[in-house]
N, C-alpha and C positions, 0 to 999 in steps of 0.2 A: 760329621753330621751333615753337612752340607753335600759333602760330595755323596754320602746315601742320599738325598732328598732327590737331590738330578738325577741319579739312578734311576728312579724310582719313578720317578717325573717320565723318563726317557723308555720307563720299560710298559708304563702305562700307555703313552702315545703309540711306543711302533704296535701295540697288539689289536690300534683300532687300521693299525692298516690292512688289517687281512678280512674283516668285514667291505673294508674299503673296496678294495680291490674284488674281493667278490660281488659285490652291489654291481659297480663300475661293469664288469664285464656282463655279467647276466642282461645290466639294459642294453649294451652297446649291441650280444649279440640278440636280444628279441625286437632289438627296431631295424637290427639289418635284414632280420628274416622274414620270410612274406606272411603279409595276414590273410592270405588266400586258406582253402582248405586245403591241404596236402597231400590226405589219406583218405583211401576209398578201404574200406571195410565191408567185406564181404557175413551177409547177414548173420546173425548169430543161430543157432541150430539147435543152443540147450535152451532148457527152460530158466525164466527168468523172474524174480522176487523184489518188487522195488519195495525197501521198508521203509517206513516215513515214522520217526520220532516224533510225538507229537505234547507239549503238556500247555492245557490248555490255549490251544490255538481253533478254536471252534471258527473263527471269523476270518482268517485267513487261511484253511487247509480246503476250503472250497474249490476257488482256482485253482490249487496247484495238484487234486484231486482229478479236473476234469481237463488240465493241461495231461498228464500223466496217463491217463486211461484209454482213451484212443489212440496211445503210441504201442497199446502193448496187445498179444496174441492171446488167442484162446486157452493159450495151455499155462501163460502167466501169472502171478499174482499181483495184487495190490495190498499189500496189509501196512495196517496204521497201529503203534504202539500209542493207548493213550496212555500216557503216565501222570499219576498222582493228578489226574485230570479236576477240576470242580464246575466247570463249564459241563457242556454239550459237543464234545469234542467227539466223543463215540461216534451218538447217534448222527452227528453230520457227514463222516468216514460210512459210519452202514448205508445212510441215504442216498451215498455218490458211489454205493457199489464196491466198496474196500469191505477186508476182512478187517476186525480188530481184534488186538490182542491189550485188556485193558490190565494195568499194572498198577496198583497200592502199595507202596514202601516208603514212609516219610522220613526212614530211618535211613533210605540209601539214596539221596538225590541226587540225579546229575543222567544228561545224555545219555552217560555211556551206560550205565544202568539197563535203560532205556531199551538200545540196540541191541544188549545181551538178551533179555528178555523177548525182543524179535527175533534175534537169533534162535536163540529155543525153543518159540514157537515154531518156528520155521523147521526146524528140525526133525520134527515126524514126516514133514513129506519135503523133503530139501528141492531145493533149485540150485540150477550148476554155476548161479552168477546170481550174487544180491549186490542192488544198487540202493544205496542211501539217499532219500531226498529230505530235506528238511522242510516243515509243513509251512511255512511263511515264503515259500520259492514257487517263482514261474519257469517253467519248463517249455525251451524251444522244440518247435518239432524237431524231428529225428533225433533227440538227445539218447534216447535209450536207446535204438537201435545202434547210434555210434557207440556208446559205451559197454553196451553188450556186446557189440563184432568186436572191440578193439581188446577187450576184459577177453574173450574167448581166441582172439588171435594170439595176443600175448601170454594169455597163463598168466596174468597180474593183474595187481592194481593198476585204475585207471583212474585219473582227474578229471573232471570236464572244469570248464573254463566257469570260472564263478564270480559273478559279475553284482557290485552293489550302484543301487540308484537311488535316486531323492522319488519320494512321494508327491505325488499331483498334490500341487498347492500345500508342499511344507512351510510350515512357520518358522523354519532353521535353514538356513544357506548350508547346502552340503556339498557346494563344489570343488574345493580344496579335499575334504575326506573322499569324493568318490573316485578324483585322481589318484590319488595318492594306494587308495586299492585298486586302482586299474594296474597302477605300478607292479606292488603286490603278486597280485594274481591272472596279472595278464602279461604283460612283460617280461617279467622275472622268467616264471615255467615257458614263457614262450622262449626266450633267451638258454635257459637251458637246452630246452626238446631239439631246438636248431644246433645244438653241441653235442649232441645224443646221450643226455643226462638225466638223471629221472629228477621230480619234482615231489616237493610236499602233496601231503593231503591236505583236505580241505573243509572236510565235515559234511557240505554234501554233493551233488553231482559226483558221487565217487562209486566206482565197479568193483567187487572183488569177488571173485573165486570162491565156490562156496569151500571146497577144500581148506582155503585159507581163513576165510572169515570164522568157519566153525569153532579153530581151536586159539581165533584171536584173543588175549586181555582185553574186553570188552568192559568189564565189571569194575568200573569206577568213576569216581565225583569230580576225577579232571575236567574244567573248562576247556582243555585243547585236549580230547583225548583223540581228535584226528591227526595233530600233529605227530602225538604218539603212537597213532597206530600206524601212521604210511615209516615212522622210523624202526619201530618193533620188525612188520613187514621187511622194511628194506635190510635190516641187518640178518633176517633169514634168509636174504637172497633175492627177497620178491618185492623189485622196486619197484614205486610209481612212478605212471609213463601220465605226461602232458599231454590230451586231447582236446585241443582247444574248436573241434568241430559239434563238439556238446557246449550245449550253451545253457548255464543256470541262473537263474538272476532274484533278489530280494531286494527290498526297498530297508534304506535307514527311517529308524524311527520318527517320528514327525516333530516329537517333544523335545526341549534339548538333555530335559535330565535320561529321556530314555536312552540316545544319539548320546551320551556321553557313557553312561554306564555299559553299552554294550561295547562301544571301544576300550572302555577299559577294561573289561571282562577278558576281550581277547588280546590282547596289550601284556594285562598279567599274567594271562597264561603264559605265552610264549616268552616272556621273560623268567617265570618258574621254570620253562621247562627248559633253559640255555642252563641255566645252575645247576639243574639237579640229571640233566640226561646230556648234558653236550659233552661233555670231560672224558665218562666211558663208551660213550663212542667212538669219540676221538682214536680214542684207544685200541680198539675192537680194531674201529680201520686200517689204523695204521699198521696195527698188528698181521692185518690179514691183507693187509696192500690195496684195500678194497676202495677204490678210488672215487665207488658212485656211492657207496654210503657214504665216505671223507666228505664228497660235493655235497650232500644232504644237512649234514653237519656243518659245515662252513654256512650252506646259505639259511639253517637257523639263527646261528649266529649273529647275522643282520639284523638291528634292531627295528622297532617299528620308524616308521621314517620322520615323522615329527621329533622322535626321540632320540634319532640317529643325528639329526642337525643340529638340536638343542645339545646333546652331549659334547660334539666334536667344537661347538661353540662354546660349551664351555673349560673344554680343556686348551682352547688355545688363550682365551682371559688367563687361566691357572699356569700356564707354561709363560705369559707374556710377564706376569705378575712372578714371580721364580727367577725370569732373567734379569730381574732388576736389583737379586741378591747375587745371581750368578751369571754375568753377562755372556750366556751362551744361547745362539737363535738357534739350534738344531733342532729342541722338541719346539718349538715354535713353529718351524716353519717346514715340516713333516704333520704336525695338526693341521696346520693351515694349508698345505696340500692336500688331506684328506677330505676338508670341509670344500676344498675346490673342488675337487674326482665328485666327492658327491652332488654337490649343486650342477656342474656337468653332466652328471650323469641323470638328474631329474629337470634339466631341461630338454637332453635329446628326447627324453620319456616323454614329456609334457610335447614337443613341436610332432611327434610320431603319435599318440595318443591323446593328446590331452586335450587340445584346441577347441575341441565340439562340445567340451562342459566346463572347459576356464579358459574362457578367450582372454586376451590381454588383459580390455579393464576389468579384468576380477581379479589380477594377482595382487591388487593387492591389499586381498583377504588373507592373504599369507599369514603375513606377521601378525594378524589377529589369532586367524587359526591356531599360531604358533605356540601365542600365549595363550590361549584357551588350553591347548594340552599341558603347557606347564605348570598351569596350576591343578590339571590331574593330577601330574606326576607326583606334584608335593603331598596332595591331598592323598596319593598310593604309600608316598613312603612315611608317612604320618598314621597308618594305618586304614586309612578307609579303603579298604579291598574285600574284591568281589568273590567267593568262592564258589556259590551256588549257580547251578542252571535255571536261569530265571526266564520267563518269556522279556522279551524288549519292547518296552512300553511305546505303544503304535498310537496312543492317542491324543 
């Protein structure tokens, strides 16, 4: 019985090394890589559809309406899906010059719904490239034209670089969360793209092929169906490529109950979807030697970062606590290796990234931050969990 428990002990520890080690190397190679632009993309030539999901967002799809609409041609579209809207969400999309396509199904909630339903509109007069924006995003210039030359260079999905911020004058301290998604979504895909590796999706500033989008699974109530769908894409062949010369950006909620519930909205997604879609792909890859869906799958893998630190902490308490029935330090100090590669690796992150919104005396917001997600986590695996597409409480 004993020697099963060490087993056991010891087969749980080495499988967080392989998150480890891909964490570890994604930052080491996106802080070695240059944050300059890279890629000049020659203009796009097809016509182009940016669709904007929107359920009630009447108050913030203004901005990102009139960010969006002087980047695009004559022969472009702008269409806004209002779904299951009860605001003025429409009529403030027709006011700023967007077509709408308004959608009622209280029976089928969620995003992806959402998109399918743009999609089909879209599809009596198709465009050769739809770009997803989400209607609570500010959009830099030249974003659509990067990700339309680069979507039309490539024949794929494209990323743009999806950046969150704190709100003018938030009543919540979001500095430890906005690093921690710079990490995420800026480092990480940059750390790949510099290895010539394709990257998740991201939900929005995303390019794809109308070819491809058409006969995407768009039609479902997953919280991460962008995850799913740059994996769906990539195991047909058509990975997503890192463009970090588009630039998308949304602000965290002001509230904290809102700032908590959205991170854990996307928290459990991508936790759901390591269970139930990492395993057969796994599979798929290795089966077909396909080394850039494997890298897609490995870096799902990696768990959200608050919850990647609190784990590896607490398996090395469970491993310390073990040794003192079975005095053996190996899974000890293989934990405690991994919880170092990662503290490593989210300080090079933090000294190349981080500096300009957690300068020194703020770290240490940390260990509050830290505990503020651990009593999510308990409060997720206690059952309070999110399933619905819900707007994130801005007020």
């Amino acid at each position: 019985m004993l020697a099963f428990m060490t087993l056991s002990l010891m087969a749980l520890t080495l499988l967080w090394l392989v998150p480890t080690l891909v964490f570890l190397l994604e930052v080491v190679a996106g802080c070695s890589a240059s944050r300059e632009p890279q890629t000049s993309f020659a203009q796009s030539q097809g016509r182009i559809a940016v669709l904007i999901p929107a359920h009630n967002e009447s108050t913030g799809l203004q901005p990102t309406l009139d960010d969006i609409k002087p980047q695009l041609g004559s022969t472009n579209r702008l269409v806004v899906v209002a779904d299951n809207c009860s605001d003025d969400t429409a009529s403030v999309a027709t006011e700023r010059g967007a077509e709408v396509a308004i959608r009622n199904d209280l029976t089928r909630i969620g995003k992806g719904y959402a998109l399918d339903w743009g999609i089909k509109y879209l599809a009596a007069d198709p465009p050769d490239i739809v770009i997803v924006i989400d209607a609570d995003c500010r959009v830099a210039g030249g974003t659509i034209a990067h990700l339309a030359g680069a979507c039309e260079q490539r024949q794929g999905p494209v990323q743009s670089l999806n950046l969150m911020t704190a709100p003018v004058g938030s009543a919540i301290n979001h500095q430890v969360a906005e690093f921690a998604w710079r990490v995420k979504n800026w480092v990480r895909p940059l750390g790949l793209k510099a290895l010539g590796l394709p990257c998740q999706l991201m939900g929005t500033g995303m390019a794809i092929p109308w070819n491809l989008v058409r006969t995407a699974n768009l039609s479902s109530g997953l919280i991460v169906e962008d995850l799913k769908l740059g994996l769906e894409l990539a195991s047909a062949g058509h990975y997503p490529q890192f463009c970090p010369e588009a630039v998308v950006t949304s602000t965290f909620p002001n509230s904290s109950e809102g700032a908590t519930a959205q991170r854990q909205r996307w928290e459990q997604g991508q936790i759901g979807l390591i269970f139930h879609e990492a395993l057969p792909l796994m599979l798929v890859a290795i089966k077909r030697r396909d080394i850039r869906l494997l890298v897609l799958v490995l870096d799902l893998l990696v768990p959200p970062l608050s919850l990647f630190v609190l784990i590896l902490g607490a398996t090395i308490v469970v491993n310390l606590f073990a040794s003192l029935i079975d005095p053996s330090w190996k899974a000890v100090l293989i934990s405690a290796s991994c919880l170092g590669a990662v503290i490593l690796a989210i300080i090079l992150a933090w000294a190349n990234y981080g500096r300009d919104i957690l300068p020194t005396k703020s770290l240490g917001q940390v260990p509050l931050y830290l505990a503020n997600k651990c009593r999510t986590y308990v409060g997720a695996l206690l059952g309070r969990r999110i399933s619905l597409w819900t707007r994130a409480d801005r007020s």
